[in-house]
LUMLUMDO-484917 format. One line per field, with one value per residue (C-alpha): residue number from 1; residue in one letter; chain; x, y, z. Coordinates in Angstrom, 2 decimals. Layout:
N
nr: NUM:...
rest: A:...
kette: A:...
east: X:...
north: Y:...
up: Z:...
//
This chain:
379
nr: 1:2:3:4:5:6:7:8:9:10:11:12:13:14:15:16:17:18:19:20:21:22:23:24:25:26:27:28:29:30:31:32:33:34:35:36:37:38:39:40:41:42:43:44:45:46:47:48:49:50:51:52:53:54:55:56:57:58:59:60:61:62:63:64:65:66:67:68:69:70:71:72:73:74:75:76:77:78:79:80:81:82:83:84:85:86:87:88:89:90:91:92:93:94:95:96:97:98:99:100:101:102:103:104:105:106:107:108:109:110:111:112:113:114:115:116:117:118:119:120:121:122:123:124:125:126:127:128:129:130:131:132:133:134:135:136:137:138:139:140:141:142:143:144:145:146:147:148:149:150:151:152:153:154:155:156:157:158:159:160:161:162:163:164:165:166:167:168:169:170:171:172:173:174:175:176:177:178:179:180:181:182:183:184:185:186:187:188:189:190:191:192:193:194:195:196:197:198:199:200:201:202:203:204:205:206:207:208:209:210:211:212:213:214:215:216:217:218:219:220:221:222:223:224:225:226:227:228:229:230:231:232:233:234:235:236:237:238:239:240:241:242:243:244:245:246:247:248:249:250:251:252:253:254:255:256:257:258:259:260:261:262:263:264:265:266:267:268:269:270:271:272:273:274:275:276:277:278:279:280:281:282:283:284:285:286:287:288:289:290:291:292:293:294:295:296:297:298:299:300:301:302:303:304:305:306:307:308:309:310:311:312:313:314:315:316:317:318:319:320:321:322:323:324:325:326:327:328:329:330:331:332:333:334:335:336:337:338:339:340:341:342:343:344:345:346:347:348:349:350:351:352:353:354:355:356:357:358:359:360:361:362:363:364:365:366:367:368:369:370:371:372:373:374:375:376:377:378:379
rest: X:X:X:X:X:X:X:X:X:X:X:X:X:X:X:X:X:X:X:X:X:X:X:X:X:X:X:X:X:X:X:X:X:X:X:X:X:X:X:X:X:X:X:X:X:X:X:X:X:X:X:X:X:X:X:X:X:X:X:X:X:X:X:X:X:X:X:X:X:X:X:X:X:X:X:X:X:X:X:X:X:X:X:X:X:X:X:X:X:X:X:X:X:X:X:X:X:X:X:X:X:X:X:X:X:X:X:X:X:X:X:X:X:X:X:X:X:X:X:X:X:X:X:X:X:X:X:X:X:X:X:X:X:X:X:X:X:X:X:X:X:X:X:X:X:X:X:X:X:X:X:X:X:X:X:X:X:X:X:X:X:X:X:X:X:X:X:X:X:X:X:X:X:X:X:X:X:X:X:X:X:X:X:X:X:X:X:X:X:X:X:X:X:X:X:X:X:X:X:X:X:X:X:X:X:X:X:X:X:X:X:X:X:X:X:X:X:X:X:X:X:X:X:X:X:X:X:X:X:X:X:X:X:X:X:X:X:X:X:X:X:X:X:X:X:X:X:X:X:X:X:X:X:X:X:X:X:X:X:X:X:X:X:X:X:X:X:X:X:X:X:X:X:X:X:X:X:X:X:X:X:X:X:X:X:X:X:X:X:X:X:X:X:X:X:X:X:X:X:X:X:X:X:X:X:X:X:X:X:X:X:X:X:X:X:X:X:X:X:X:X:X:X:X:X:X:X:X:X:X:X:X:X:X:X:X:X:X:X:X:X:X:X:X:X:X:X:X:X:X:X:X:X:X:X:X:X:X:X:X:X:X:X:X:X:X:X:X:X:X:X:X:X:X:X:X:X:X:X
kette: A:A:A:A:A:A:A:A:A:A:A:A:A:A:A:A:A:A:A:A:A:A:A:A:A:A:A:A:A:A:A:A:A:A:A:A:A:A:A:A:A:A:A:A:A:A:A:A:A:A:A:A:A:A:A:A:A:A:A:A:A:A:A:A:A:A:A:A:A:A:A:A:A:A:A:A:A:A:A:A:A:A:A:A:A:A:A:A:A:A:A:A:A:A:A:A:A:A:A:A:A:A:A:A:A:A:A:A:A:A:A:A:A:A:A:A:A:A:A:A:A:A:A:A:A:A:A:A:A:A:A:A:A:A:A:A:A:A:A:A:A:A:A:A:A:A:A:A:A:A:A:A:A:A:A:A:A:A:A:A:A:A:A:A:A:A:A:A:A:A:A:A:A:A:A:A:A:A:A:A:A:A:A:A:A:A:A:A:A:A:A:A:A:A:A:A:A:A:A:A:A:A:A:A:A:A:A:A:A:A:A:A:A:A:A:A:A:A:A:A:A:A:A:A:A:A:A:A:A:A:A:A:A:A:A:A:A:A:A:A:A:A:A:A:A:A:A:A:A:A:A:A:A:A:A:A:A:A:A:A:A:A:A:A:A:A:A:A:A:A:A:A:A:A:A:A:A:A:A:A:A:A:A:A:A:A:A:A:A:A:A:A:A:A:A:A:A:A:A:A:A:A:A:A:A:A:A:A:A:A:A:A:A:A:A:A:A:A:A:A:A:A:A:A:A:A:A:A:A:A:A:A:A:A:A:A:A:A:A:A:A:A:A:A:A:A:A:A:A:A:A:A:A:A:A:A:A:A:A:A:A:A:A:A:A:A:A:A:A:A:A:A:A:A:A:A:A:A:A
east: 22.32:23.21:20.94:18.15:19.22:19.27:15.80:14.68:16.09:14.47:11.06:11.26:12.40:9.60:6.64:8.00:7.90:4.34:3.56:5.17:3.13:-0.23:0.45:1.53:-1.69:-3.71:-2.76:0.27:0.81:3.19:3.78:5.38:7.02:6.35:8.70:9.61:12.11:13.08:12.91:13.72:12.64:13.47:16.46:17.33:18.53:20.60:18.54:15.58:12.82:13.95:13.09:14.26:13.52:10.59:8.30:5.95:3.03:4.40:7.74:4.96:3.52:7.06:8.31:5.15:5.36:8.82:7.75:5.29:7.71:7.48:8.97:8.73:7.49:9.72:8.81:10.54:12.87:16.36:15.62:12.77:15.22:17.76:14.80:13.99:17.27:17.31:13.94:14.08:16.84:19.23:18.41:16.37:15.53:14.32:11.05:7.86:5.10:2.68:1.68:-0.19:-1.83:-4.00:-4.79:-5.63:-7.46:-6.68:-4.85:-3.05:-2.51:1.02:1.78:-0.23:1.67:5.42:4.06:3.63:6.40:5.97:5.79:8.67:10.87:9.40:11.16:8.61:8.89:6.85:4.74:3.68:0.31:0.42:-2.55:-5.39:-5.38:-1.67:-2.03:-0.40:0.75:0.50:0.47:-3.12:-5.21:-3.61:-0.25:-1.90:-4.18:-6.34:-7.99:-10.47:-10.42:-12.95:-16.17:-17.76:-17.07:-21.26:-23.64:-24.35:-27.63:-25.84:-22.68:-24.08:-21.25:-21.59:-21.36:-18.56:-17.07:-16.22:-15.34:-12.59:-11.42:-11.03:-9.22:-6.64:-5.58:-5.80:-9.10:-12.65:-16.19:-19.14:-22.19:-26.12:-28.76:-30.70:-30.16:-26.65:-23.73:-24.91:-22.34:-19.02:-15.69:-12.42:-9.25:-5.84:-3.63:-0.19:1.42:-1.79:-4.47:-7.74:-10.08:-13.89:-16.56:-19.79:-21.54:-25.23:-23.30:-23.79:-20.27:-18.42:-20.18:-19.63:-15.92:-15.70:-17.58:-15.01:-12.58:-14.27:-15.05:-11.33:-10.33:-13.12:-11.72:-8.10:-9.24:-10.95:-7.56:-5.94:-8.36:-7.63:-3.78:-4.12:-6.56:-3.69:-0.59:-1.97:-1.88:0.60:-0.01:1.03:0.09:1.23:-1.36:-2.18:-4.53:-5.84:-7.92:-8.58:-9.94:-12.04:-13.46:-11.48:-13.78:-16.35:-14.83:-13.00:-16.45:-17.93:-15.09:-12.62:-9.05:-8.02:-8.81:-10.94:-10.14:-6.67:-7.03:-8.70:-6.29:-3.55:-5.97:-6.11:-2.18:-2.68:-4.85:-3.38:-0.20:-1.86:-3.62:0.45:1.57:-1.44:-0.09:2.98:2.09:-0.17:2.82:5.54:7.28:7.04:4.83:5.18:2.61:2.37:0.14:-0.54:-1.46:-3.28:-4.36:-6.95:-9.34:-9.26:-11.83:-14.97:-14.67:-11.32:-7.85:-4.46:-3.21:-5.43:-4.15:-4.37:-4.03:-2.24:-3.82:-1.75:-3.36:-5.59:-4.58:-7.08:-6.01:-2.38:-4.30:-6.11:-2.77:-1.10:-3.42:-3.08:-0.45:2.49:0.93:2.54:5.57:5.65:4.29:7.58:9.99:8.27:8.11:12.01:13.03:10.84:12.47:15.56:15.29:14.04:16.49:19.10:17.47:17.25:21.29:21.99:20.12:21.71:25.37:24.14:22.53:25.86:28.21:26.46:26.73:30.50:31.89:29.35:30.91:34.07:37.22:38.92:42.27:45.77:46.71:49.85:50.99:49.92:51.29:54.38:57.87:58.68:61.97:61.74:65.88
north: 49.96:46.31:45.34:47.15:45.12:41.70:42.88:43.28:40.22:38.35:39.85:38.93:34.98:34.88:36.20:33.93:30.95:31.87:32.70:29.15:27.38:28.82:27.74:23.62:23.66:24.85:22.73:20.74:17.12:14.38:11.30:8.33:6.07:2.07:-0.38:-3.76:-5.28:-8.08:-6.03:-2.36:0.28:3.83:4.13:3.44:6.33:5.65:7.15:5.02:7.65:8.35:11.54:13.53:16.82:18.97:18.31:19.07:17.15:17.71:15.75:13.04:12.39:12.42:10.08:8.05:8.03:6.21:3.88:2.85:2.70:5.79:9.03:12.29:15.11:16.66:20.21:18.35:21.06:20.46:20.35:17.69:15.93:15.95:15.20:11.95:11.00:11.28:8.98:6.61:3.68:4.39:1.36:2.40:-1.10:-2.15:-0.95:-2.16:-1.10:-1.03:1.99:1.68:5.55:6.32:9.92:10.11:13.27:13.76:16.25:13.98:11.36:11.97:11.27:8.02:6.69:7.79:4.78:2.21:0.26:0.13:4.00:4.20:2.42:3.98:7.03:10.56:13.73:16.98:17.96:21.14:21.83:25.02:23.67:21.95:18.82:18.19:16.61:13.65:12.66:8.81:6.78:5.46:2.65:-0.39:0.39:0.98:-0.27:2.16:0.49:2.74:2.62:4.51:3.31:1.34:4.05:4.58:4.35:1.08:0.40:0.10:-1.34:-4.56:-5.59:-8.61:-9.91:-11.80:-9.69:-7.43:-10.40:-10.94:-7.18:-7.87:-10.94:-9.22:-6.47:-9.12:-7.67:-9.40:-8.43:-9.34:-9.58:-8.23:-10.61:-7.78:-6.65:-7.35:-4.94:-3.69:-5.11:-4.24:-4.48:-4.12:-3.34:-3.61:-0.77:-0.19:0.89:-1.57:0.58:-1.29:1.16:0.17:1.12:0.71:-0.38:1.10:4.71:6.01:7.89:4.35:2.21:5.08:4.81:1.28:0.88:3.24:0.60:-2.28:-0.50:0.38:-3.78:-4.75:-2.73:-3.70:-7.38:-6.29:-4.91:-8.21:-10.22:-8.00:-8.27:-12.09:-11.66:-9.71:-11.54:-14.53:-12.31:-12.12:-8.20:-6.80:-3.14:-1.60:-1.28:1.93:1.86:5.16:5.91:8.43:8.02:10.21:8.17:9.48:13.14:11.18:10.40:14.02:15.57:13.44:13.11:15.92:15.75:13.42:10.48:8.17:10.01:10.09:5.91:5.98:7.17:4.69:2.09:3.25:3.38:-0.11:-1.46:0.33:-1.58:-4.79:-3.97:-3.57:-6.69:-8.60:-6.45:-6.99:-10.85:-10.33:-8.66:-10.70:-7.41:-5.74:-2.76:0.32:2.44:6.03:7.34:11.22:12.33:15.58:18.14:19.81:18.40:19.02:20.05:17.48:14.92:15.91:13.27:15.58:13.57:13.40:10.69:11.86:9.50:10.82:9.30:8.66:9.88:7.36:6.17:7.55:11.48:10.39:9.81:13.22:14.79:13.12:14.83:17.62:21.26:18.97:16.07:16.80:17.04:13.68:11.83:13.42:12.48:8.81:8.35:9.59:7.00:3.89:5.00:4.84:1.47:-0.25:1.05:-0.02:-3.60:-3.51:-2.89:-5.41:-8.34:-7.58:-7.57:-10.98:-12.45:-11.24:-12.57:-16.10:-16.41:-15.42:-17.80:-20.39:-20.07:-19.18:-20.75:-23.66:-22.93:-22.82:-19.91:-19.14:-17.12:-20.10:-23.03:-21.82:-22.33:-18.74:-18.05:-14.94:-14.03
up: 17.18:17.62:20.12:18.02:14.45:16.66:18.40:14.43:13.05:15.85:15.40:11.81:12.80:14.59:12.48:9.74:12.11:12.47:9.09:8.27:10.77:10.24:6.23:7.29:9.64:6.80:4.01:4.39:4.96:4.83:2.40:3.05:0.40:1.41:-0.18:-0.17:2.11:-0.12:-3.25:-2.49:-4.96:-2.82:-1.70:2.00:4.95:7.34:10.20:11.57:10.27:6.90:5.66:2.25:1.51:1.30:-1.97:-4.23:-5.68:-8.84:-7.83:-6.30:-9.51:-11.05:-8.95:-9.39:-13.37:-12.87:-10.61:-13.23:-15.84:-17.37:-18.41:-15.91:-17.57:-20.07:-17.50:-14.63:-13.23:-12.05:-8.65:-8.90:-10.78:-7.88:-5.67:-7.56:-7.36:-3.85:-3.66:-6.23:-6.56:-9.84:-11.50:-14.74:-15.64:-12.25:-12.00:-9.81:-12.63:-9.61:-7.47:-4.43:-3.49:-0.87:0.28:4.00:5.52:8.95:11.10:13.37:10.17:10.92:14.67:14.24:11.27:13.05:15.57:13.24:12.43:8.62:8.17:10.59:8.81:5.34:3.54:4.08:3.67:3.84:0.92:-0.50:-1.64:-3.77:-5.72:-5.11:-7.85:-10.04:-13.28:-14.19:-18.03:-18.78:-21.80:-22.97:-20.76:-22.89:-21.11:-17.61:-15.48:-13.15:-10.41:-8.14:-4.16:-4.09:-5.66:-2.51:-0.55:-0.17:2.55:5.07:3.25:-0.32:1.16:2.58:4.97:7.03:10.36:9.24:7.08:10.58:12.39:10.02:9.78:13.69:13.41:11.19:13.70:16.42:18.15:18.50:17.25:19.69:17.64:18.67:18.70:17.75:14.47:12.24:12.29:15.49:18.28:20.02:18.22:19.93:18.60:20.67:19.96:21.03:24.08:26.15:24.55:23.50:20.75:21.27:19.14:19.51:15.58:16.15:17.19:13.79:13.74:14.55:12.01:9.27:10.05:10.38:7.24:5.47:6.16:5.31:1.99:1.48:1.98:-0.29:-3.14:-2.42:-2.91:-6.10:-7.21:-6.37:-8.27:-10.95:-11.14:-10.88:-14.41:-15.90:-14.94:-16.85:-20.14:-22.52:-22.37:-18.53:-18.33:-15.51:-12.28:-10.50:-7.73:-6.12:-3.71:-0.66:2.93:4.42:6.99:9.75:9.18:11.04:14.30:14.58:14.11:16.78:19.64:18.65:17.37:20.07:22.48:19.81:16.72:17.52:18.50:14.95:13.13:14.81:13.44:9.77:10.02:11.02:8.40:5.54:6.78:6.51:3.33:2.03:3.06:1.22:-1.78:-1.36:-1.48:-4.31:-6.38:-5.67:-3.94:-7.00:-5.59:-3.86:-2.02:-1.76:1.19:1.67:4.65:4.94:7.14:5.22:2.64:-0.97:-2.58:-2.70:-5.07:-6.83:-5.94:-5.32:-8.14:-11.31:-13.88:-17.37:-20.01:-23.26:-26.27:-30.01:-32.71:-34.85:-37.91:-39.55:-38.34:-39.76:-43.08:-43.04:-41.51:-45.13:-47.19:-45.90:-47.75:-47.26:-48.93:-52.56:-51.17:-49.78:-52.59:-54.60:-52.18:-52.38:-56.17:-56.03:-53.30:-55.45:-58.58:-57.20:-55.65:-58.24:-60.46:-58.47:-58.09:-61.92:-62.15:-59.85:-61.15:-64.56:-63.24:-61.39:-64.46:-66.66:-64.42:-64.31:-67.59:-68.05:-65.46:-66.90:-70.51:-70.29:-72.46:-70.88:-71.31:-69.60:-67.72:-68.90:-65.72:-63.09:-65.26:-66.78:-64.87:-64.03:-61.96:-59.65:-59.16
//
């Protein structure tokens, strides 16, 4: 009977394993939490890879809402609340106001970032994706600033990179760019990779300049951001700054060489650049930023960010008028007329006791107090 309930429970380990598998391969992912050495928002693990518990997107955009300075949802349950604490430093006053997100699609997004040494040293965890899109609740555009990664992301012809626009891309991740003398955006760009690995792509393969491209687009807007923040920091009014984005460029070189050899390469070049792209933020910001990079096995839906900001407006003054003249109107103006006749009744009362006791101290007898100036004997 033993051997038969241990036979069972191991049966039932198993398909669960499976079960659990088959759902991370279909539509988990990971996200990784970059901070600042010299100005740490998340709070620091012992171990080298920090990693927290499993979450949800909905603790995500929590967590993200209080990075920015705001309140979590009032719907935040207890143990998103435990999770945030777990993530998030305790200061409440100490607060980046700047949110770096990026959503990369890949299925090996994962092993490529463990390599690099800023998402190795940066807290992650496992996320949950029980829906496609999560909502998040933020005060109107005067208190924040939405910047989009995501609107140069169009084809080479609209684009319009440069020849030397890829020769400094290489020169960033230490590789080199050999131009064509045939036509522009055409030649051989090498990348060095670690562990002695070199990733070359060839720029008139259509698959390689689409991804390449991707990239290019992604630093273009990520300068735009920065010009942006260096507008608003000379304001007297600093919203705070959320850029978003997603990358999908990576679709392009799985689709053409498989999950590994160059896509996997690929992907340990994305890790790369978004690490750079960090560090110019980080510059940009003073260390007062932190990023927030998904990676995910499975696309969302086309079109539609895992997190989608909604901005909560305050009514208009002119809806508080038409909300005062509304049933409860009459009620108001009596409570009004009672609290002005009061007050200026009470003003009335006082300037008369002033006014009367002016004139008493002003024209009052001069005479000798008998009780200070007579010679009284206390036995």
């Amino acid at each position: 009977m033993d051997s038969r309930r241990c036979c069972f429970a191991f049966s039932l380990l198993v398909i669960s394993s499976i079960l659990s598998l088959k759902a991370k391969a279909d539509g988990g992912g990971s996200v990784f939490f970059l901070d600042s050495p010299s100005h740490p928002y998340i709070r620091s693990h012992s171990s080298a890879s920090c990693k927290t518990d499993l979450m949800s997107l909905m603790d995500v955009g929590a967590a993200m809402s209080v990075l920015l300075g705001f309140a979590p949802s009032p719907s935040l349950s207890v143990g998103s609340s435990s999770k945030l604490n777990d993530v998030l430093m305790p200061n409440p006053f100490d607060r980046p106001r700047a949110v770096f997100l990026l959503e990369v699609i890949g299925a090996e997004g994962y092993v490529a970032a463990s390599d690099n040494d800023l998402f190795n040293n940066a807290l992650r965890s496992g996320v949950t994706y029980d829906k496609n899109e999560v909502d998040i609740h933020l005060p109107d555009q005067d208190e924040l600033s939405v910047v989009s990664l995501d609107e140069l992301s169009t084809s080479s012809l609209d684009a319009g990179f440069s020849n030397k626009e890829l020769n400094d891309f290489a020169s960033l991740l230490g590789g080199s760019y050999v131009a064509s003398s045939l036509t522009t955006f055409s030649g051989k760009l090498t990348i060095p990779l670690k562990g002695g690995v070199q990733l070359k792509l060839d720029m008139s393969k259509k698959a390689d300049r689409e991804f390449i491209e991707s990239l290019l687009s992604l630093i273009r807007n990520i300068q735009r951001a920065i010009q942006l923040h260096q507008d608003l920091s000379g304001n007297t009014h600093n919203p705070a700054e959320l850029m978003t984005g997603s990358f999908t460029g990576i679709k392009v070189l799985q689709e053409q060489y498989g999950l590994d050899g160059v896509a996997q390469q690929g992907m340990e070049l994305v890790a790369a650049t978004v690490s750079k792209i960090f560090d110019s933020l980080q510059t940009a910001h003073k260390g007062q930023i932190v990023g927030v990079i998904f990676f995910k096995n499975s696309p969302s839906s086309e079109g539609d960010p895992i997190l989608n900001v909604k901005f909560t407006s305050h009514p208009a003054p002119r809806i508080l008028e038409e909300r005062r003249n509304g049933p409860g109107a009459l009620i108001i103006a009596e409570v009004l007329l009672v609290r002005r006749t009061l007050a200026w009744l009470t003003g009335i009362i006082l300037l008369i006791s002033t006014l009367l006791g002016t004139y008493f101290l002003l024209y009052m007898p001069i005479t000798r107090d008998t009780l200070l100036y007579s010679n009284v004997k206390l036995d």
